[in-house]
Each structure stands twice: as structure tokens, then as C-alpha cells.
N, C-alpha and C positions, 0 to 999 in steps of 0.2 A: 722782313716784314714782321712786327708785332702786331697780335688781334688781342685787346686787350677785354671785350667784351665791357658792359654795361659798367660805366664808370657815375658817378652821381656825386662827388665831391668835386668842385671846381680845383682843389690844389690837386687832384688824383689828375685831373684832365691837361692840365696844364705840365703838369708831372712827364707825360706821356708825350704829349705835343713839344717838349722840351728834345726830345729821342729824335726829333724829324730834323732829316737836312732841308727834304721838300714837301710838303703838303700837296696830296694833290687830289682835286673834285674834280674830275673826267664824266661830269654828268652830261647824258643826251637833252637834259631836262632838269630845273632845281630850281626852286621859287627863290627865296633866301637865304642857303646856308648857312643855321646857325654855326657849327661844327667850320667854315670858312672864316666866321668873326672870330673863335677863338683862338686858330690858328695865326690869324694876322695880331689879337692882341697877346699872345707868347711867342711874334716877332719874327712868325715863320716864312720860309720863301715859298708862296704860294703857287701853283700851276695846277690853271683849272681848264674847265670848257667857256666858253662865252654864250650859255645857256642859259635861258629862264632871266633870272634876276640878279644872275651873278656880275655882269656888266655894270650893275647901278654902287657895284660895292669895288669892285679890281678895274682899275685903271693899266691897262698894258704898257709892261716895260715900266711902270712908274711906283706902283703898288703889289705888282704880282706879275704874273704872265699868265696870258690867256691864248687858247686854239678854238679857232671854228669847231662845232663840234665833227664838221663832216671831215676834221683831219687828226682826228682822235685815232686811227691807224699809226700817226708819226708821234705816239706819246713818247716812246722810249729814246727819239730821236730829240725831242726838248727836253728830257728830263735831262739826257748829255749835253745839250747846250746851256741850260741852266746849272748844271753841276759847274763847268767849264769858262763860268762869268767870274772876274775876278771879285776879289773880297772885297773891295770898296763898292762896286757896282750892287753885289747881292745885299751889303748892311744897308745902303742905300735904298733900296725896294723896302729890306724889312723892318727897316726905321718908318718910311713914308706909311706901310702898312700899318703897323702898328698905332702912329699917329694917328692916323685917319679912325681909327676905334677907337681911342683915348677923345679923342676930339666932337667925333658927331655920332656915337654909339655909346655915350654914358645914358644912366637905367635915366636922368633926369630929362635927356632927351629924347628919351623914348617915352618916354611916360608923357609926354608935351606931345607927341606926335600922337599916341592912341586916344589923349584925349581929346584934340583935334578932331580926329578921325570921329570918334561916337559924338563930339557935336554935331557935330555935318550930318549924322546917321538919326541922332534921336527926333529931330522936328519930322524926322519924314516917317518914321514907325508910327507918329501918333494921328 
């Protein structure tokens, strides 16, 4: 395990996330993982909980793997079955992953989406 403490360069973080075989968010609870998009766009094989908001981002078996949180007991037991997935199978996850951030998580689309959002918001503030 590396704790690499407070990283604030995007090449430092990617740097880091380069070090992972697995990524994993074992949250009981997590709204949107930034720290899960960057791991998917430096192409990592993800294994998280199916918690909060993370379902809207990892597609199971397709983009990542995911566990109920109430079987976050058997983490150690997926992390050896995803160690355990052949190499074609795992580039496949971490290609779809990665894709999937290149794709509908560039800053232009997010930027289309928050201001979306404050349209919708500003007629009702006033």
C-alpha cells in the first residue's frame, strides 16, 4: 500500500494511479467519486461498492466491478478474483472505462451540464 498524502498536480496523481493493479472505493456511501474518474481515465481496473452515485459512473463486469455494500466483508475475496481475470478480459474493463471518461466526462461536457443545471436553478431564485 502507498499513502501518498495530498497530491495537487494532475501528472503527480496519475503518476501514482499508474502504481495500481486495482483501484478500489469500498465506500458504505460516496456521491460521485472524483478520485474513481481518475482512476478509470489512467485506465485502472476499478472495484468498488455500488454505493451512493457510483452505479451512474461503473457499469458491472463492463467498466469496473462492483459489490453490494452489505458484502464488502468479501472484499479480499473479489480483489482475488479480479487479480485472477485474464488479460484480455481486465484491458477490456480498462479500455471501456477509460472510454467512458474520454467520452462523456470532458471539462466541455461538464461545463454543458452545470450550466444546464443553473438554468433550471436561476428563474426559480428570482
Amino acid at each position: 500500500m502507498i499513502v501518498s498524502g495530498h497530491l495537487s498536480e494532475p501528472p503527480a496523481v496519475a503518476a501514482y494511479l499508474q502504481l495500481c493493479d486495482i483501484f478500489l472505493v469500498p465506500s458504505l456511501w460516496d456521491a460521485f467519486p472524483n478520485s474513481l474518474l481518475e482512476a478509470m481515465a489512467c485506465s485502472r481496473f476499478c472495484l468498488t461498492s455500488d454505493a451512493g452515485g457510483i452505479p451512474e459512473i461503473i457499469s458491472h463486469k463492463i467498466n469496473g466491478v462492483m459489490l453490494p455494500p452489505f458484502q464488502l466483508h468479501q472484499l479480499g475475496e473479489a480483489i482475488l478474483e479480479c487479480m485472477e481475470l485474464d488479460s484480455v478480459e481486465r484491458q477490456e474493463i480498462t479500455k471501456a472505462a477509460r472510454n467512458l471518461i474520454l467520452e462523456q466526462y470532458t471539462m466541455e461536457n461538464e461545463r454543458v451540464k452545470l450550466q444546464t443545471l443553473l438554468e433550471r436553478l436561476i428563474p426559480r431564485l428570482s
